[in-house]
C-alpha positions in Angstrom: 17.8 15.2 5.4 20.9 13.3 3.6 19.9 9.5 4.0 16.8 10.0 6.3 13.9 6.9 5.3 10.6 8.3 4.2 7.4 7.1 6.2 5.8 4.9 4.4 1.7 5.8 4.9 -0.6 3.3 4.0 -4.0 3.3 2.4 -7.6 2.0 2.7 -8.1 -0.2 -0.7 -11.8 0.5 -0.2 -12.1 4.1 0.7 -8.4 4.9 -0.7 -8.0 7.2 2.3 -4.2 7.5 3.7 -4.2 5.9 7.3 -1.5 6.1 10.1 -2.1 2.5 12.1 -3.9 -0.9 11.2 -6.9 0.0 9.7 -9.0 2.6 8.6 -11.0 5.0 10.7 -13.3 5.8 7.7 -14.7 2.5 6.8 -12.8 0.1 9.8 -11.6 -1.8 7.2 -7.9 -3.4 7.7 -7.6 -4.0 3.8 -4.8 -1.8 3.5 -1.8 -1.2 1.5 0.8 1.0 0.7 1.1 0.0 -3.5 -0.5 3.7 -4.7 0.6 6.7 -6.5 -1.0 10.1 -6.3 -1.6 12.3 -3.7 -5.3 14.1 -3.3 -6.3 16.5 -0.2 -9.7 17.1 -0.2 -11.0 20.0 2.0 -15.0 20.9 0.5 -16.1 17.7 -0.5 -19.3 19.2 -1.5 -18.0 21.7 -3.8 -15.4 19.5 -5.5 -15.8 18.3 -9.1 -12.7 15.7 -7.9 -14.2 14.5 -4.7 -17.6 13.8 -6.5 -15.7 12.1 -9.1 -13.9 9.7 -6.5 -17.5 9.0 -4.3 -15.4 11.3 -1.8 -17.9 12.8 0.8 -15.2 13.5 3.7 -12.5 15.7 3.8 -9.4 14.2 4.3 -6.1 13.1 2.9 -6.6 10.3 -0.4 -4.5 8.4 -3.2 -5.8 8.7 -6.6 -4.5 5.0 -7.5 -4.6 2.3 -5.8 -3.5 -1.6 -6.5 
C-alpha cells in the first residue's frame, strides 16, 4: 500500500494494553498514549512466564514499553 498512513493505536499507561477509542476497557482509565515500542499478544495468561512477568492476567493485545 504505496503511501497508505499507518493507524496509529494507542495504549493504556497503566495497564499498557493497546485500545481503539478514548480510554481503556480494562482499567477505564483515559491515561493513554501512543509513545511505546513493542508489541506482545497474550493468549494463556496463566501459563505464560511473560504475562506473569508483566502482572498480565487477561488475554489481549499489549506494548512491552511504555513512556
Amino acid at each position: 500500500m504505496a503511501g497508505g498512513k499507518k493507524k496509529q493505536y494507542m495504549v493504556c499507561r497503566d495497564c499498557h494494553r493497546v485500545v481503539e477509542g478514548t480510554s481503556c476497557s480494562i482499567c477505564g482509565t483515559s491515561n493513554l498514549t501512543a509513545d511505546w515500542s513493542g508489541y506482545l499478544v497474550i493468549i494463556d495468561p496463566e501459563h505464560s512466564e511473560v504475562a506473569h512477568r508483566m502482572n498480565i492476567t487477561l488475554p489481549g493485545r499489549y506494548a512491552l514499553k511504555v513512556r
